[in-house]
C-alpha positions in Angstrom: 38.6 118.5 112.7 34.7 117.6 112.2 33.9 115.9 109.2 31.2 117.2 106.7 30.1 114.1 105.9 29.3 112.2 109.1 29.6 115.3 111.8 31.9 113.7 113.8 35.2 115.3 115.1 38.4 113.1 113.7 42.0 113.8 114.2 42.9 111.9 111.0 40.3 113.7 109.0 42.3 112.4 105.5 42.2 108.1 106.5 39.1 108.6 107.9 37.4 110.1 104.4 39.7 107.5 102.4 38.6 104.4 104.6 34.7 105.2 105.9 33.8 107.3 103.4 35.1 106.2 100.4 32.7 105.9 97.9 30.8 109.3 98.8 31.0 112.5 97.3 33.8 114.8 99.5 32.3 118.6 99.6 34.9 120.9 98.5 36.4 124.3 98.8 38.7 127.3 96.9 42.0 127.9 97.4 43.4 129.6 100.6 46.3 131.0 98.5 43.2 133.9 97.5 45.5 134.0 94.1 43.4 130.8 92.7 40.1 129.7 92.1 41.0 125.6 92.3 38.7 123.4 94.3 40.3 121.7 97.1 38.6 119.0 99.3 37.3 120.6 102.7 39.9 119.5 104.8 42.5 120.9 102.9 44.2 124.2 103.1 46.2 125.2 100.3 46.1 124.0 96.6 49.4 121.7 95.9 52.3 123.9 95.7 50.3 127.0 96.8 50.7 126.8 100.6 53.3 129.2 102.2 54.1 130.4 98.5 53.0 130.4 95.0 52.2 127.9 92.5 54.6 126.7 89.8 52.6 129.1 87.5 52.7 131.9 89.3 55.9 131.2 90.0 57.2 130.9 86.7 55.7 134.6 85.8 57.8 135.6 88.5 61.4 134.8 86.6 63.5 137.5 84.5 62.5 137.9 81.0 63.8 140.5 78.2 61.2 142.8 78.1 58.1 144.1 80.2 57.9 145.7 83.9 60.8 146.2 85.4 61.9 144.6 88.8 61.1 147.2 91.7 64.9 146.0 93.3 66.6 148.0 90.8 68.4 144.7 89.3 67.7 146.0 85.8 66.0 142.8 85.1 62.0 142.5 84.2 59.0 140.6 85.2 56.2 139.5 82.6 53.9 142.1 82.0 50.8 139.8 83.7 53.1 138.6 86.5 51.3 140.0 90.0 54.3 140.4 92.0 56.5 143.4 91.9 59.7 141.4 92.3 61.4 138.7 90.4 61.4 135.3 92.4 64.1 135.5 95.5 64.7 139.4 94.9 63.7 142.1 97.8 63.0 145.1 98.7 66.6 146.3 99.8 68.0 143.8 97.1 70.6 145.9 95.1 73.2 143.8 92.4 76.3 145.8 93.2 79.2 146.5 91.3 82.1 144.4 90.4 84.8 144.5 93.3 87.3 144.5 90.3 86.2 148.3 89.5 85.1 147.6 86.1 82.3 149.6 86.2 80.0 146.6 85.5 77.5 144.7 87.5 77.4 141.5 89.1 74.7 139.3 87.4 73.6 137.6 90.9 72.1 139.4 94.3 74.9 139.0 96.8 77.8 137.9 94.2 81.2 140.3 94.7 82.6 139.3 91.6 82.0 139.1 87.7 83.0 135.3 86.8 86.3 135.6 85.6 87.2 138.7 86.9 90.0 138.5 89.6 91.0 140.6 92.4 93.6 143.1 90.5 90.7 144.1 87.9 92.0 142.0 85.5 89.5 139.8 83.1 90.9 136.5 82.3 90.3 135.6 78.7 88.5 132.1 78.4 91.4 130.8 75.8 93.9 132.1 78.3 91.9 130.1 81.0 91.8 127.2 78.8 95.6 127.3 78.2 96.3 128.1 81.9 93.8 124.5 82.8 96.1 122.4 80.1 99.2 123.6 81.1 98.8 121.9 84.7 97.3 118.6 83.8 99.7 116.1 85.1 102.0 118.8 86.5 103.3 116.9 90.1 104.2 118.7 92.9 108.4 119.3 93.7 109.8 117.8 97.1 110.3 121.4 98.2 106.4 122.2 97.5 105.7 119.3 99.5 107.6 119.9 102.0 106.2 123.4 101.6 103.0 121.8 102.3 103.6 119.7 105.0 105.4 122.4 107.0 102.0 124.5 107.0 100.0 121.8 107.8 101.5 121.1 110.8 101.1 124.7 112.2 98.9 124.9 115.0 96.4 127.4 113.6 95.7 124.9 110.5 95.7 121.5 113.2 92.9 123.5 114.6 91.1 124.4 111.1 91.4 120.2 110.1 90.9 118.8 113.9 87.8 121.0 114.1 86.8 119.9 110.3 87.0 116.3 111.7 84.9 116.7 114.9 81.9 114.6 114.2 83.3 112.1 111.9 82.2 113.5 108.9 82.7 112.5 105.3 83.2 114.1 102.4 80.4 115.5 102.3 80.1 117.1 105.6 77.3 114.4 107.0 78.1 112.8 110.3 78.1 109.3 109.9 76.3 107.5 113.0 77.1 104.2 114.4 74.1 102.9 113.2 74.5 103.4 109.5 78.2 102.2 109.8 76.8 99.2 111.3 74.6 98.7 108.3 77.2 99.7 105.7 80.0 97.0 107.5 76.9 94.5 107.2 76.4 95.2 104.1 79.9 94.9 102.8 79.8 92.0 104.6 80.6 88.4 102.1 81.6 90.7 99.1 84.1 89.4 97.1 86.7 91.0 95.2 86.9 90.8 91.1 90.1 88.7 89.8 91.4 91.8 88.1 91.2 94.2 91.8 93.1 91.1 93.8 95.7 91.4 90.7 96.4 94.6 91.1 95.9 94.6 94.5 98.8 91.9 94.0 101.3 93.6 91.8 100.9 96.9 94.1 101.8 95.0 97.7 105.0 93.2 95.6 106.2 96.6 94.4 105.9 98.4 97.5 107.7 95.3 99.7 110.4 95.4 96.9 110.9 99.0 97.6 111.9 98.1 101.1 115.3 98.1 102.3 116.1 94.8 104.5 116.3 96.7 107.6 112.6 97.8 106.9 111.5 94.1 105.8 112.8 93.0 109.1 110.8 95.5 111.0 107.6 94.8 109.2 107.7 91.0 109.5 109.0 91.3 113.3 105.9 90.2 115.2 105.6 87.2 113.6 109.1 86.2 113.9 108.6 86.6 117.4 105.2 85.0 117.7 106.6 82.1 115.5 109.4 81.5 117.7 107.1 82.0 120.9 104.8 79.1 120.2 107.9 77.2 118.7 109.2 75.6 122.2 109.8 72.2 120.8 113.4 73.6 119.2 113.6 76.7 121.8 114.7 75.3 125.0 116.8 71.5 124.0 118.6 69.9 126.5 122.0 71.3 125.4 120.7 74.3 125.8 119.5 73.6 129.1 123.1 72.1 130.3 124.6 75.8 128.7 121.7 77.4 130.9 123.1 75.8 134.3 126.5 76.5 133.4 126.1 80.3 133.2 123.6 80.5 136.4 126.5 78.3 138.7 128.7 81.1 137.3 126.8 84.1 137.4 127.3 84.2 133.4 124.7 87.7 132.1 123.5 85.8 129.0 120.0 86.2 126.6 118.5 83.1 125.8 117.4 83.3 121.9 118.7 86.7 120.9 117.2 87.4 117.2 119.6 89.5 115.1 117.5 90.6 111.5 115.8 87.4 110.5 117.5 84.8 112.6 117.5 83.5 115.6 120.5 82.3 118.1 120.8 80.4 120.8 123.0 82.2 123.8 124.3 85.8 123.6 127.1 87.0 126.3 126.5 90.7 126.1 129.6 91.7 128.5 131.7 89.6 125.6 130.0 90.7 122.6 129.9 86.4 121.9 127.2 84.2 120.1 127.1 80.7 122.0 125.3 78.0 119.1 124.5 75.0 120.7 124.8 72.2 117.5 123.0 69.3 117.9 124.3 65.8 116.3 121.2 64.9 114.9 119.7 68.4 114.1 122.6 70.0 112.1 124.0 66.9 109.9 121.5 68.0 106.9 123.2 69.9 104.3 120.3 72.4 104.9 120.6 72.5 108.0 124.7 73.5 107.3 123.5 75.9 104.7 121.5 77.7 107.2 124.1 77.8 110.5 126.5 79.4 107.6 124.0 82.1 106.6 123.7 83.2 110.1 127.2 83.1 111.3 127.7 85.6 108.3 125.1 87.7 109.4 126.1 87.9 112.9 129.7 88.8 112.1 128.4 91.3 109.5 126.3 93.1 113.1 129.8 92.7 114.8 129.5 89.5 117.1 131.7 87.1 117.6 130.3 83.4 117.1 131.2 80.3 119.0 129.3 76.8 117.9 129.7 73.9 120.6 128.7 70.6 119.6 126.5 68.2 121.3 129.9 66.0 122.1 131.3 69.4 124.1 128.3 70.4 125.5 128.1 66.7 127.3 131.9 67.0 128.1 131.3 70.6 130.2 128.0 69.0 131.9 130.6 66.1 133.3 133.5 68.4 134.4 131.1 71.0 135.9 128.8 68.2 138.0 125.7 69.9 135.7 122.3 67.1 136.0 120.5 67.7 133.0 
């Protein structure tokens, strides 16, 4: 665009006015809108608001009001008697507000709309105290096991997987906006050295100790699994003793089937004989004297009968006895 005050062609007409010409006078123009007489600088078009449609004002003598021309869309509705369009704003030509699909004989109040609010398929009008009674009536209403399972039966039918899998394609929120991997980056780094309030950790708290109290032990057992087995995998120091290691040689010269530290629930056990059904404990002198440490081989010879196993404790005198009599170096 060539510019009126220097005659010189610029592609940033606006910056170059604003930076190399900005104490001059800018020559100006009307309206291309042709429904104005505003001024505009010359290297504008359109007026604000006036470009591609009209202004505020004229767009404001373009909405419904009680009396004066009607709308040429046979709505029933009317324009301002000064307004210079023929049709109320959004409204065209073969715009027609249709009847009521209830067959009430009344029409709908919006272009395109099927129904009168409040009227229902049937032709029935819903009173609005019967609609607040009908609201009240289900607030805190839960749902039965057998509308759940209602529920849950038609969700996994394949033609509603498809309807949610194809809902879910993209990642998208609630609000149907993909969420790229750049704005969850930003959003993780953001979230990033947040702390939670006293009162969220408390109830955060109180929530985890009433859901692990609704377990049953079996369930417990299953949760805290891995890191039994992680604690007893880095635990070598008590996992493979020498008596243990004597019991070890003993089954191999045999050809003994045995598992080395069989857990059963919570606890851990030194030999089973699977073909036998029989626990092997290997007691040492030193390492099972405490009461505690008497406390604990009871608890798990109770458990282990209670799963059906038999349970056989050697002691470190016996253990030394079998190496001798079976030529075992240890």
């Amino acid at each position: 665009m060539i510019c009126l005050l220097c005659n010189q062609e610029r592609k940033d007409i606006k910056n170059h006015i604003k930076f190399c010409h900005k104490n001059e006078e800018i020559p100006s123009k009307k309206c291309s809108c042709g429904k104005c007489d505003k001024l505009i600088p010359f290297y504008l078009k359109y007026n604000v608001g006036h470009a591609g449609g009209p202004s505020r004002k004229m767009l404001i003598k373009r909405l419904p009001v009680e009396t004066g021309k009607s709308c040429k869309c046979d709505c029933g509705q009317f324009l301002p008697e000064d307004a210079m369009n023929n049709f109320l704003y959004g409204h065209k030509k073969d715009m027609k507000l249709s009847p009521c699909k209830c067959e009430c004989g009344e029409k709908v109040k919006k272009v395109g709309q099927k129904f009168i609010h409040g009227h229902t398929r049937k032709g029935l009008v819903t009173p609005e105290e019967t609609r607040k009674l009908q609201s009240k009536s289900q607030k805190g209403r839960q749902r039965t096991e057998n509308h759940r399972l209602n529920i849950i039966s038609g969700m996994t039918n394949s033609n509603a997987g498809q309807k949610i899998s194809q809902k879910m394609i993209g990642n998208k929120n609630a609000e149907g906006i993909v969420c790229s991997e750049e704005k969850r980056e930003k959003i993780k780094i953001a979230n990033t050295g947040q702390k939670r309030t006293e009162k969220s950790r408390q109830l955060m708290r109180e929530s985890n100790i009433k859901y692990w109290n609704s377990l049953s032990e079996e369930e417990k057992t299953e949760r805290i699994a891995p890191w039994i087995e992680a604690g007893m995998k880095f635990s070598k120091k008590f996992s493979n003793t020498y008596l243990e290691r004597i019991m070890k040689a003993i089954f191999q010269k045999y050809e003994v089937e045995y598992i080395h530290q069989k857990r059963i629930g919570r606890r851990w056990f030194d030999f089973l004989i699977p073909a036998k059904n029989l626990i092997i404990e290997c007691d040492g002198d030193w390492a099972h004297s405490s009461d505690q440490a008497r406390q604990n081989d009871r608890e798990k010879e109770i458990l282990a009968k209670s799963k059906g196993y038999r349970v056989k404790r050697l002691s470190e005198l016996r253990i030394n006895e079998l190496a001798l009599v079976h030529s075992i170096k240890y």
